[in-house]
C-alpha positions as CSV (number, residue, x, y, z in Angstrom):
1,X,233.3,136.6,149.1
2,X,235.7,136.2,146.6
3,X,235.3,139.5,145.6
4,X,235.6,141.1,149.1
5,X,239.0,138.9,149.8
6,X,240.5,140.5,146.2
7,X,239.6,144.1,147.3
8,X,241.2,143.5,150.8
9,X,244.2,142.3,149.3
10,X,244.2,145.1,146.5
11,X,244.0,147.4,149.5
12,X,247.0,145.5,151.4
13,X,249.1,145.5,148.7
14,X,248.1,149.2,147.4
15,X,249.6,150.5,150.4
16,X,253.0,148.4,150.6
17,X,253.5,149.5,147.3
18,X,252.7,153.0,148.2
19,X,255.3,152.4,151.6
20,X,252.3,153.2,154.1
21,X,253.2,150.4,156.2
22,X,251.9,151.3,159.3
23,X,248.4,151.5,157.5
24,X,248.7,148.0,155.8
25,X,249.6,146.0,159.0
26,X,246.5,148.0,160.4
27,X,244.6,147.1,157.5
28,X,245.7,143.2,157.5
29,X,244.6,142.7,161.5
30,X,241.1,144.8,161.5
31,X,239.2,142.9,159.1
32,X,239.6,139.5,160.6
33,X,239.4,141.1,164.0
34,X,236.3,142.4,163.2
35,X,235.2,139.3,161.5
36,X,236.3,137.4,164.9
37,X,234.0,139.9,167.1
38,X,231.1,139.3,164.9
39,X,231.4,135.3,165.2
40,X,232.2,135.8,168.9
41,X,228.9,138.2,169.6
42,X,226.5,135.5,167.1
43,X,227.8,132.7,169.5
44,X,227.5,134.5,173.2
45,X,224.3,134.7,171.8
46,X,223.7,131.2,170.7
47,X,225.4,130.1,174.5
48,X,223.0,132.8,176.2
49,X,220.4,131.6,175.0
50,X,221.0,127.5,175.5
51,X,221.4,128.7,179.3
52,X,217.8,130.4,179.5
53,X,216.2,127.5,177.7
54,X,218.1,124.8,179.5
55,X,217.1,126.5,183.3
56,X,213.4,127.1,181.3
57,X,213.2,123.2,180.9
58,X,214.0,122.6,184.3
59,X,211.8,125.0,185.8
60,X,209.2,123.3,183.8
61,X,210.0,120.1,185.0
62,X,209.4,121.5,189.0
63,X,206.2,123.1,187.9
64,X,207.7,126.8,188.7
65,X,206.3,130.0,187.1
66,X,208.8,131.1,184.0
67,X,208.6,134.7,181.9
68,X,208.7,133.9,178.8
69,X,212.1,135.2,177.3
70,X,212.1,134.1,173.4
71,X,210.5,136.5,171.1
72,X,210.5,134.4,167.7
73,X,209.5,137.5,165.7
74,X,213.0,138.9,165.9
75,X,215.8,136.3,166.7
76,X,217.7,134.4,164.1
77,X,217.2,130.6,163.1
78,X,220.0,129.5,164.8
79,X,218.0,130.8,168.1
80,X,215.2,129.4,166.9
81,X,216.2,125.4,166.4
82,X,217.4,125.8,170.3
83,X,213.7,125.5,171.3
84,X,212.6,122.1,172.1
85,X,210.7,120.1,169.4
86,X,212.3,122.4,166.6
87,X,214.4,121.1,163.5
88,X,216.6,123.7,161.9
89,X,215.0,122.9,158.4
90,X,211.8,124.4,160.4
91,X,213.5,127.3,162.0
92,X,214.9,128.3,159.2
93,X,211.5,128.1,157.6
94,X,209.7,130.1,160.7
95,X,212.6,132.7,160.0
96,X,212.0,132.9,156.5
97,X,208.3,133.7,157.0
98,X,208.3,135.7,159.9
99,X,210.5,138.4,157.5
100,X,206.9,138.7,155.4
101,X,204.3,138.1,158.3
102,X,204.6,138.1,161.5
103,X,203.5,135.3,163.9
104,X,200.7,136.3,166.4
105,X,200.0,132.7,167.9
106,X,201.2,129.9,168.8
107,X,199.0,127.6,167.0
108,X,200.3,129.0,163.9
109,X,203.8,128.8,165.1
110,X,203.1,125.1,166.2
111,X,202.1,124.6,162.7
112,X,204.9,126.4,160.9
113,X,207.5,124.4,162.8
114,X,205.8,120.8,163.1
115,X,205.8,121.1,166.5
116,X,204.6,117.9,168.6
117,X,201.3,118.5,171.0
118,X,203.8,116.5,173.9
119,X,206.1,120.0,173.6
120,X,203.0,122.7,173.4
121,X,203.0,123.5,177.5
122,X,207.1,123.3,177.4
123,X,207.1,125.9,174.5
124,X,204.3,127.9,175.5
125,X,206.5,129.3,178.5
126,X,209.6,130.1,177.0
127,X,207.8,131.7,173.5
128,X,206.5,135.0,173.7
129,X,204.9,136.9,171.2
């Protein structure tokens, strides 16, 4: 990180001392612009997702049919430790593993993550493999 911040202030400086100011303001506001659509994306995401599950638990709770939406193989941690039952020490875990092998069921996802027989049914509709 360090070493990223030098070079864009190398670059930022480079080009005020070469008088190409137009191109160093542009530089100095699209790198944390971009940095600020990244972070903003990650946490629609997160939010997204905290919806689905949220309307998954109570649709659960009236007995009603839900798709399951959450495909464990591919989202992040942070997706993961949204899903009831789920530390982020375990997510991050699941994540960690999934990258070498890929979980086929939900027993062996109920084991990676610790998860509590109480949560299987609630899990069972939002997980999808």
């Amino acid at each position: 990180m360090r070493f990223l911040l030098f070079l864009y202030i190398f670059l930022f400086l480079a080009l005020i001392n070469n008088k190409l100011y137009l191109y160093a303001f542009i530089s100095l506001i699209l790198i944390p612009v971009a940095i600020y659509i990244k972070n903003y994306i990650k946490n629609s995401k997160i939010i997204e997702y905290k919806r689905k599950i949220r309307k998954a638990k109570k649709a659960f709770k009236k007995q009603k049919k839900i798709e399951p939406f959450l495909n464990i193989n591919e989202e992040p941690w942070t997706i993961i430790e949204l899903l009831p039952g789920v530390t982020r020490v375990r997510a991050k875990i699941l994540a960690n593993s999934v990258k070498q092998k890929k979980v086929s069921t939900f027993e062996e996802f109920a084991n990676i993550c610790g998860l509590e027989p109480a949560l299987y049914a609630l899990n069972k509709t939002i997980i999808k493999f």
